[in-house]
N, C-alpha and C positions, 0 to 999 in steps of 0.2 A: 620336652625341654623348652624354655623359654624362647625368645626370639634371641633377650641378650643374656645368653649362657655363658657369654665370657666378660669378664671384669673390661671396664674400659679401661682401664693402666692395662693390659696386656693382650689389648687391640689395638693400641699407640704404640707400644712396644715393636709389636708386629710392623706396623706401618712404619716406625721408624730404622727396622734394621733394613725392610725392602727400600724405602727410599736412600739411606744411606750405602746399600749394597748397588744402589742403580745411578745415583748420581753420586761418579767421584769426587768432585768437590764443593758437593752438599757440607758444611763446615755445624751448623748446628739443627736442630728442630727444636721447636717451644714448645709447650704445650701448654694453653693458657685454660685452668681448671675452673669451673665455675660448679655452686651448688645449685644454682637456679634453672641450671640447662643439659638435658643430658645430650648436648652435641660435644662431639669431640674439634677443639679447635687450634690448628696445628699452625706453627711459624715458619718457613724454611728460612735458614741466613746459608745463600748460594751464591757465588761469586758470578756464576755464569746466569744469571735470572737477569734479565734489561731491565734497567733501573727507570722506575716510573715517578718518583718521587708522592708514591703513596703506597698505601697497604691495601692491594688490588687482593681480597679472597676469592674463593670457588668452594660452593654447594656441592658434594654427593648427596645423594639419595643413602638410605640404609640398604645393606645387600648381606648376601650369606656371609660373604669377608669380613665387612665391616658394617657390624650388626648396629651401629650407630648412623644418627646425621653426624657426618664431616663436611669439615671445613680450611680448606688448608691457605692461605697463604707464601709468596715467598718476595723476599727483600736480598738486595746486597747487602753484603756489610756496611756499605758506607751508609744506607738507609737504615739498619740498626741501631748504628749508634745516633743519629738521626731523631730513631724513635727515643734512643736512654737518653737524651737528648730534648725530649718533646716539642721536636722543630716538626715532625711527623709525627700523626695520630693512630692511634689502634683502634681494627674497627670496633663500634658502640658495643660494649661489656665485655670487650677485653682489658685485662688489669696484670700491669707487668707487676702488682704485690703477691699476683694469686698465680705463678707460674711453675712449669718442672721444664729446664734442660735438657737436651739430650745428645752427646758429641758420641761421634762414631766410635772413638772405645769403648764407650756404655753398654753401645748395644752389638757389635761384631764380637761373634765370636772367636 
């Protein structure tokens, strides 16, 4: 079997019900899709994240879990709307046109 034998929508999925089960008030994840990159490049909007006045990401490595590069990010809300906003930038080839949502009733079950 391949290295990525699972779909990256349902190793974002994954990632997104453990973060949403481990940070209670994680409020959303982005997931900013691109065709040019198979990194998975993830948003948190968490109230409790210290607000830096930018979009500070982090690098994984691919692992058995998550058989992709990741990339995750997190902002407050007020840095959110910030970015809908474009007072703050996203980092270079992210594009809030090419995005998928995800709020904790999406993914708990």
């Amino acid at each position: 079997m391949s290295q990525n034998h699972k779909s990256m929508e349902s190793v974002v999925k994954e990632i997104a019900q453990k973060h949403f089960d481990l940070e209670e008030r994680l409020e959303k994840m982005l997931w900013f899709q691109s065709e040019a990159t198979p990194k998975i490049r993830l948003l948190e909007i968490n109230p409790e994240t210290p607000a830096t006045g930018m979009v500070q990401s982090f690098f994984f490595r691919p692992s058995d879990e998550v058989p992709y590069p990741l990339i995750i990010a997190e902002v407050t809300p007020e840095e959110w709307q910030k970015i809908l906003r474009r007072e703050i930038n996203l980092p270079e080839g992210w594009s809030l046109e090419n995005h998928k949502t995800f709020a904790r009733e999406m993914v708990m079950a």
